[in-house]
GUPA-232811 format. One record per residue: residue number from 1; residue in one letter; chain; x, z, y of N, C-alpha, C in turn. Coordinates in steps of 0.2 Angstrom, whole numbers. Layout:
    nr   rest   kette     n_x     n_z     n_y    ca_x    ca_z    ca_y     c_x     c_z     c_y
   NUM      A       A       X       Z       Y       X       Z       Y       X       Z       Y
...
This chain:
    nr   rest   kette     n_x     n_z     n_y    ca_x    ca_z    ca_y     c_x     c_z     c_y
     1      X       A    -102      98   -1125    -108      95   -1127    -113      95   -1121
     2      X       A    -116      86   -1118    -121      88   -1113    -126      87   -1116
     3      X       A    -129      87   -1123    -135      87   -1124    -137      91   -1131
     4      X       A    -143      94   -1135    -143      96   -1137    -152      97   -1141
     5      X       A    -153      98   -1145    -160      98   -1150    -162     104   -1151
     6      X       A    -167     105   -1151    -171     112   -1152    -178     110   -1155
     7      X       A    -179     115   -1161    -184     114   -1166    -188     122   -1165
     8      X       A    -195     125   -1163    -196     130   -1163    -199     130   -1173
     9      X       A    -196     136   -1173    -202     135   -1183    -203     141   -1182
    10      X       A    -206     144   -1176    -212     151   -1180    -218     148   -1179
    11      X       A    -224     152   -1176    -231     150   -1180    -233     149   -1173
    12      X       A    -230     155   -1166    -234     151   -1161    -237     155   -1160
    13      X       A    -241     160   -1162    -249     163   -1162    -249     168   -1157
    14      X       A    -244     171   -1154    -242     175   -1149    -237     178   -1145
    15      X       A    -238     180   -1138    -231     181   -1134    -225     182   -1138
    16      X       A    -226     186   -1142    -218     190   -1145    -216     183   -1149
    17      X       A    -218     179   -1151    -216     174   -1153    -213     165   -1150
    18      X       A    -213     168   -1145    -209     164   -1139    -201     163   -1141
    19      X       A    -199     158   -1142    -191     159   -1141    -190     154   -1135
    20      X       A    -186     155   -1131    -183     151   -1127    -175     150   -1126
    21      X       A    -174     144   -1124    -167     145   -1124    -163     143   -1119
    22      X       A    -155     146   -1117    -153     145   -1111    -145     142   -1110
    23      X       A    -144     137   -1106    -138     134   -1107    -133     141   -1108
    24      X       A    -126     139   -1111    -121     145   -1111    -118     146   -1104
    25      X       A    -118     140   -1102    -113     141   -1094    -120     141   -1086
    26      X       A    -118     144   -1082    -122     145   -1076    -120     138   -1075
    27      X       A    -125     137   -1067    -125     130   -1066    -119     133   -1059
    28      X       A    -114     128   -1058    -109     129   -1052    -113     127   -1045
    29      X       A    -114     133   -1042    -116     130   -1035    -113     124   -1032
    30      X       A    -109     125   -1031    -104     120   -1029    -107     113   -1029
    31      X       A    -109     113   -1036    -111     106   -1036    -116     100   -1033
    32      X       A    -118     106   -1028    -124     104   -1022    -131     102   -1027
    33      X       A    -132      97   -1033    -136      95   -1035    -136      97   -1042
    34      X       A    -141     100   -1047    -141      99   -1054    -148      97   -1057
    35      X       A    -147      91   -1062    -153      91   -1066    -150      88   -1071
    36      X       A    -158      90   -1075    -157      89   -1085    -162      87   -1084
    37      X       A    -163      84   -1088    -171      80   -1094    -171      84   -1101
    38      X       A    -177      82   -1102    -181      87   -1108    -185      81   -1109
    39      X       A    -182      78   -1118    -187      74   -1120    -190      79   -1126
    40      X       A    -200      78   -1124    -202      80   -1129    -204      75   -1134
    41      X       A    -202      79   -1141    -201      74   -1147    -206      74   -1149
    42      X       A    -209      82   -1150    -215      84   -1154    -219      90   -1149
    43      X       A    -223      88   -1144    -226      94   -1144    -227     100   -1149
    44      X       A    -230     100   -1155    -233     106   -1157    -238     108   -1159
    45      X       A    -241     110   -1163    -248     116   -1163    -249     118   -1158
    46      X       A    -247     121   -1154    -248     125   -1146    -247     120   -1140
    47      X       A    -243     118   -1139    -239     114   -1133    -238     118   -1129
    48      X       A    -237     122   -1129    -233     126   -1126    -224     127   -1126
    49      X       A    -223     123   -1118    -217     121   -1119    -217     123   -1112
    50      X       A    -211     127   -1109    -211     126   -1102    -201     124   -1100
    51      X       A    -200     122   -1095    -193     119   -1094    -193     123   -1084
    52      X       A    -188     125   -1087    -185     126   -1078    -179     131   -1078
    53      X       A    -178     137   -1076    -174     139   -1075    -172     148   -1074
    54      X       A    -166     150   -1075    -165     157   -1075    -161     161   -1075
    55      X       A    -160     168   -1075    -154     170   -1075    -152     172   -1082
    56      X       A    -147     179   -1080    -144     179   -1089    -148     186   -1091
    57      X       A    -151     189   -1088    -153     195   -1091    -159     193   -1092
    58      X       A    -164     188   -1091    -170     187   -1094    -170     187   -1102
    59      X       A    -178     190   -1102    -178     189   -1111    -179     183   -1112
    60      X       A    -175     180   -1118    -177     173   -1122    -182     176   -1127
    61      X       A    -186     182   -1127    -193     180   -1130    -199     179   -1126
    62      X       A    -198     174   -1121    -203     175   -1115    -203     168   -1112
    63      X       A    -208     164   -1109    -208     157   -1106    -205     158   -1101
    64      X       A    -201     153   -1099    -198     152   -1089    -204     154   -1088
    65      X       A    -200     158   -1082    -207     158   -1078    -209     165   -1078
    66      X       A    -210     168   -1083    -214     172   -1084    -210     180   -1082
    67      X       A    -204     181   -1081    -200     187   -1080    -198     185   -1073
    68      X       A    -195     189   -1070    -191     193   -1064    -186     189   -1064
    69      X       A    -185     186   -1061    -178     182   -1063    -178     173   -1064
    70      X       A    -182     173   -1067    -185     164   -1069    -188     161   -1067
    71      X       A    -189     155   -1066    -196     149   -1065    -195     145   -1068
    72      X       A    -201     143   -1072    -204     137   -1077    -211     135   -1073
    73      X       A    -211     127   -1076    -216     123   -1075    -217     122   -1082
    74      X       A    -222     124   -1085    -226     121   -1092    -232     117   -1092
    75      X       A    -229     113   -1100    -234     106   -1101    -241     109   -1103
    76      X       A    -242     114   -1104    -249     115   -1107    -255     115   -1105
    77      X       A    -252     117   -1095    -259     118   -1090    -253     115   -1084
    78      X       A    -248     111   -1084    -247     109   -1078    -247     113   -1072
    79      X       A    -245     122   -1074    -243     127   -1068    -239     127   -1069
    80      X       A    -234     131   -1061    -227     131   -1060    -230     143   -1063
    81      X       A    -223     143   -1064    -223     149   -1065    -216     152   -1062
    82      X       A    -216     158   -1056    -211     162   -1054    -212     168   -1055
    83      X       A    -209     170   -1058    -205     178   -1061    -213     181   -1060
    84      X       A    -218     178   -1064    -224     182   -1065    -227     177   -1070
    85      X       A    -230     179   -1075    -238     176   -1080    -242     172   -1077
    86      X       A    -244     175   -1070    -248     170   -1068    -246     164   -1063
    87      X       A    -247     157   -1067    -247     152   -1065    -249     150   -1057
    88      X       A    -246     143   -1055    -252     138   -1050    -250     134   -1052
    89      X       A    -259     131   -1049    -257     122   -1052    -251     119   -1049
    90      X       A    -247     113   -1053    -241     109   -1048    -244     103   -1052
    91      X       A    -244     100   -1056    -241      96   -1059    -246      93   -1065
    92      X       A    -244      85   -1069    -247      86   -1073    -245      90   -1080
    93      X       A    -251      88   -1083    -249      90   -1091    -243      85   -1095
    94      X       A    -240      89   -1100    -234      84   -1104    -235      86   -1109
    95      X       A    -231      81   -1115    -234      80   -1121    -229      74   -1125
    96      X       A    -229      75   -1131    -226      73   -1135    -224      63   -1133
    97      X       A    -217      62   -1133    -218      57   -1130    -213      56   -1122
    98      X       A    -216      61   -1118    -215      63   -1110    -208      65   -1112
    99      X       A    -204      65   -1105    -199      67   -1104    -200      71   -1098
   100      X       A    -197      75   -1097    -197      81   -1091    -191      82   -1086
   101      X       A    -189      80   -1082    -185      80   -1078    -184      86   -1072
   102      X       A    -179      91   -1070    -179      98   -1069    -172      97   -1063
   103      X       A    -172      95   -1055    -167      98   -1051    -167     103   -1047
   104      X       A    -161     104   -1047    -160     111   -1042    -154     110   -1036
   105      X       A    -158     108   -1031    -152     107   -1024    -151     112   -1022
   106      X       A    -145     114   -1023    -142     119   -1019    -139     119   -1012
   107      X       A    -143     115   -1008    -140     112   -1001    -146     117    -999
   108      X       A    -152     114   -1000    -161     117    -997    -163     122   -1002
   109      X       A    -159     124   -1005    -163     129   -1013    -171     128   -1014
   110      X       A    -170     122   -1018    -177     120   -1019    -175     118   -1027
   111      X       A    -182     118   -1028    -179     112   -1035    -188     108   -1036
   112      X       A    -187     102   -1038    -194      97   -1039    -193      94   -1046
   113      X       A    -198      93   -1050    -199      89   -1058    -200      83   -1056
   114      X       A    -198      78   -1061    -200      71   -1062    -203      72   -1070
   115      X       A    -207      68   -1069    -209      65   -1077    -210      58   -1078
   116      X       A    -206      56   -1084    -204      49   -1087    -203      45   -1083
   117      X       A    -197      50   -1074    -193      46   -1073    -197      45   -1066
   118      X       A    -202      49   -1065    -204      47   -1059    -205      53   -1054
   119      X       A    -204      54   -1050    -204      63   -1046    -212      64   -1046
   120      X       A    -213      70   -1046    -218      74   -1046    -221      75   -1039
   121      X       A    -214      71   -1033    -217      72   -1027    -218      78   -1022
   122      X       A    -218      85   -1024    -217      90   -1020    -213      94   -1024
   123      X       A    -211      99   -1020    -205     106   -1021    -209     111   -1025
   124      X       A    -209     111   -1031    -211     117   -1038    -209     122   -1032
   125      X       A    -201     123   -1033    -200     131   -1028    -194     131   -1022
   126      X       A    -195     136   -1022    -189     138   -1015    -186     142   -1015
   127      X       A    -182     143   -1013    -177     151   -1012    -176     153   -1020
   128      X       A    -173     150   -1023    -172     152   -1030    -165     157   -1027
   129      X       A    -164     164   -1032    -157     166   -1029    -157     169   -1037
   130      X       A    -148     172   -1040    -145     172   -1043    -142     167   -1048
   131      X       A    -136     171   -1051    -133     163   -1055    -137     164   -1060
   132      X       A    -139     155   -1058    -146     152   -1062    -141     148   -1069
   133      X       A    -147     148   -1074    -145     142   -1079    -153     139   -1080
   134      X       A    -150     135   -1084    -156     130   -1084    -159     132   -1093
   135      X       A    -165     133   -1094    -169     135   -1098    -176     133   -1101
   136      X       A    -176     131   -1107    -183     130   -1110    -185     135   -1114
   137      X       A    -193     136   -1114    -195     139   -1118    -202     135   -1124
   138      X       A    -202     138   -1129    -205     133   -1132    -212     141   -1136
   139      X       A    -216     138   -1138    -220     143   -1142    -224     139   -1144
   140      X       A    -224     135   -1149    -230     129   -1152    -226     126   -1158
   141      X       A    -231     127   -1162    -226     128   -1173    -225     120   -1172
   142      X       A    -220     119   -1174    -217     112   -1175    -212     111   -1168
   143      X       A    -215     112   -1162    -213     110   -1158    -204     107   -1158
   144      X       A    -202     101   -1154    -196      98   -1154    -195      95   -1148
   145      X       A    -190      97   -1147    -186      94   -1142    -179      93   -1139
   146      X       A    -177      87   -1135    -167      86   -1134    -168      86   -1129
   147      X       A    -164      90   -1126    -161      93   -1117    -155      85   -1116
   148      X       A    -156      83   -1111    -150      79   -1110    -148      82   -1104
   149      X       A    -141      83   -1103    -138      86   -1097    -132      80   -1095
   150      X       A    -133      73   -1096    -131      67   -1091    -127      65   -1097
   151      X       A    -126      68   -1105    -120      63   -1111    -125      56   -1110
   152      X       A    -132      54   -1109    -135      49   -1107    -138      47   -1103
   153      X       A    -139      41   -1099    -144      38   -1092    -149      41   -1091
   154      X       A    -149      45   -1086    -156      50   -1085    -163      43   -1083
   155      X       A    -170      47   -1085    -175      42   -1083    -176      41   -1077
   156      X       A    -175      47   -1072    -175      47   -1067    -167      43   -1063
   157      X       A    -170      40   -1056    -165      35   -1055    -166      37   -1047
   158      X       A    -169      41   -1044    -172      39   -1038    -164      45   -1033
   159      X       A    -169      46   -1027    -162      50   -1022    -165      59   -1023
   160      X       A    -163      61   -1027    -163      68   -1027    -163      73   -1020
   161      X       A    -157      67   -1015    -156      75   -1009    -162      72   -1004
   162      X       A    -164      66   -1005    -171      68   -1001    -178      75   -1001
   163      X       A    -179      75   -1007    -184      78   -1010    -183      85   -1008
């Protein structure tokens, strides 16, 4: 399966109620290049929705980003987050509608976002190390979203090994 739906149904109202979730397979180095889209269907209550990446010992009660081991860019404030709470700015805000698009080049260990198909232009991060998988996190009631991992035409069309 390269694609998949995620509905959050708790209330949102605090950390401990974060679910996030993480592909079942690591991403192969090997394959120099990886990325997936995240269409957001429904933001949410909250919109707090973050997309990026992680290892396997992170808690899925916690946003990308936010542990030892992970990095998320979230739509709610448009910061990148590395294995820490606190944010910086990167990026815009996303929202019901948007698409989020998430690479990780394993040539220059970098990875860069696009949104609805358009690159965001500079390197979120660098020096990512362990086997990584690809992960969203969601904490906003209602929130919905489909992970595409390539079963359909990515939005983004541009040169990934430039970036």
């Amino acid at each position: 399966m390269s694609q998949f739906f995620f509905k959050y149904i708790g209330l949102g109202e605090n950390q401990k109620e974060t679910g996030a979730i993480r592909a079942n397979h690591p991403i192969p180095p090997q394959c120099k290049l990886f990325y997936f889209e995240v269409d957001i269907i429904d933001e949410g209550k909250n919109k707090l929705i973050g997309i990026g990446f992680c290892e396997k010992k992170v808690d899925l009660n916690r946003m990308p980003g936010w542990d030892d081991g992970s990095w998320g860019y979230h739509g709610d404030d448009g910061n990148l987050y590395c294995s820490s709470g606190s944010g910086n700015p990167y990026g815009p805000l996303f929202s019901t509608g948007d698409t989020i698009g998430c690479c990780l080049n394993f040539t220059n260990n970098t990875v860069f976002y696009t949104k609805n198909g358009i690159s965001l232009g500079s390197i979120a991060f660098r020096n990512l190390k362990g086997t990584l998988y690809p992960c969203v996190g969601l904490r906003s009631q209602g929130g919905y979203i489909e992970v595409n991992f390539g079963s359909r035409k990515f939005k983004f069309t541009g040169n990934a090994e430039k970036l």
